[in-house]
C-alpha positions, 0 to 999 in steps of 0.5 A: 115717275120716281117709282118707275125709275127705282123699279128699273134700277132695282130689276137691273141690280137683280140681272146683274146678280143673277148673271155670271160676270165674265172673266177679265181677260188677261192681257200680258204685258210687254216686258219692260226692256231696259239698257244693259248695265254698264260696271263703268260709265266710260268716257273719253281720257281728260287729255288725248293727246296724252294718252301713249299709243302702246295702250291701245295694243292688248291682249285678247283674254280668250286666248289665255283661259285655256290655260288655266290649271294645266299645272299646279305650283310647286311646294317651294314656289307656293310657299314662297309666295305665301309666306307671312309678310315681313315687317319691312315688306309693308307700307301704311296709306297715311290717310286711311291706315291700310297697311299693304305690301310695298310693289317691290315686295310683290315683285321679290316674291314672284321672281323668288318663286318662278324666276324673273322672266317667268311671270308677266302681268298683260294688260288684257283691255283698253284703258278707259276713264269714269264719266267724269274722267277723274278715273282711269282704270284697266283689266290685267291678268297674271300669268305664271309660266305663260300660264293664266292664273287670275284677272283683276281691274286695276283703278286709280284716281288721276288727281292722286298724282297732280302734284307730280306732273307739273304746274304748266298744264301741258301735254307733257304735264298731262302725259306725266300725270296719266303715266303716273296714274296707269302705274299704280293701276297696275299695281293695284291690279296686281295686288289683287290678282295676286290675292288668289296665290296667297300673296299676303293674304293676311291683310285682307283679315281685318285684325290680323291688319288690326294688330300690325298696325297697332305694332308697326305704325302710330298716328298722330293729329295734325293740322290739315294746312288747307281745311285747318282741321286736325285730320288724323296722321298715320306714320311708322314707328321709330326703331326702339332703343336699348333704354326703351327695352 
């Protein structure tokens, strides 16, 4: 019986060589369909009722692009602009030791060269808030001469400006808090819409920013009151005296 069995298993092993084995077919498979990628987990503002109706209003940015390039800058303008950065234009985040140019400065130098009334930064979205709503951040555009120039989001940490609103916890805590944070978020954004005007351009470049830093500011150690841990300090420099030349 045991050589019954290995001869069958022997005759089906030579079938098997001998025929052609059909080719798999091929069975496509369904492509995989994901969630379109959002750049921001969204939610709703920390406090509602803090948020002003005037933020809800925006303008549509399609209505804006259509203008762009009509009309170049004129030399006088473009140069102002982008001449260099003044010592007393700039500022140092005492943390991090990024140097910036002060908002103030940002603003004399639009208005030197296009005049007041002749440039606006519009908001052209809502504001929103990250997931965790520690964040509120908004898209604008800079318009010269009702002219679209650049667009850029400006974000801002909501608990940067804690301290500033109070200690009650009330709406108009809140209120102050999220104004606070929806002004440097306009800042910010134009900072970097103003980048593409050439506006102090210089401190996007890691050692021109170097060598500022080593001759307008200075840190120090200090104590960190709340972790009591030496943290690293940066702070301007005190003007030079006559004995120091």
């Amino acid at each position: 019986m045991t050589a019954v069995r290995q001869a069958a298993a022997a005759a089906a092993a030579a079938a098997s060589k001998a025929a052609p084995r059909a080719a798999p077919r091929a069975v496509p498979r369904a492509p995989k369909v994901e969630a379109a990628p959002t750049a921001w987990p969204v939610a709703a503002p920390p406090n509602p009722e803090a948020v002003p109706a005037a933020w809800s209003r925006w303008t549509d940015p399609r209505k804006l692009y259509g203008s762009v390039s009509l009309q170049p800058l004129s030399p006088e303008a473009a140069s102002a602009l982008a001449a260099p950065a003044q010592s007393s234009e700039l500022d140092i985040d005492p943390e991090r030791g990024w140097l910036y140019l002060r908002r103030d400065a940002y603003l004399r130098r639009l208005d030197a060269a296009v005049g007041r009334n002749n440039w606006a930064l519009v908001p052209i979205g809502p504001v929103e808030f990250t997931s965790k709503q520690s964040t509120i951040f908004r898209p604008f555009a800079l318009l010269l001469y009702s002219r679209f120039v650049s667009e850029a989001v400006g974000d801002c940490q909501i608990s940067t400006f804690a301290g500033n609103a109070g200690d009650n916890g009330s709406v108009t805590d809140a209120t102050r808090q999220l104004q606070l944070a929806h002004a440097w978020c306009e800042y910010i954004a134009l900072v970097r819409t103003c980048k593409d005007l050439g506006v102090a351009s210089e401190l996007w470049d890691p050692r021109v920013v170097g060598k500022l830093r080593d001759q307008l500011f200075m840190s120090v150690w200090t104590s960190d009151p709340a972790s009591g841990r030496n943290i690293r300090q940066w702070k301007p420099r005190p003007p030079s005296t006559p004995e120091d030349d």
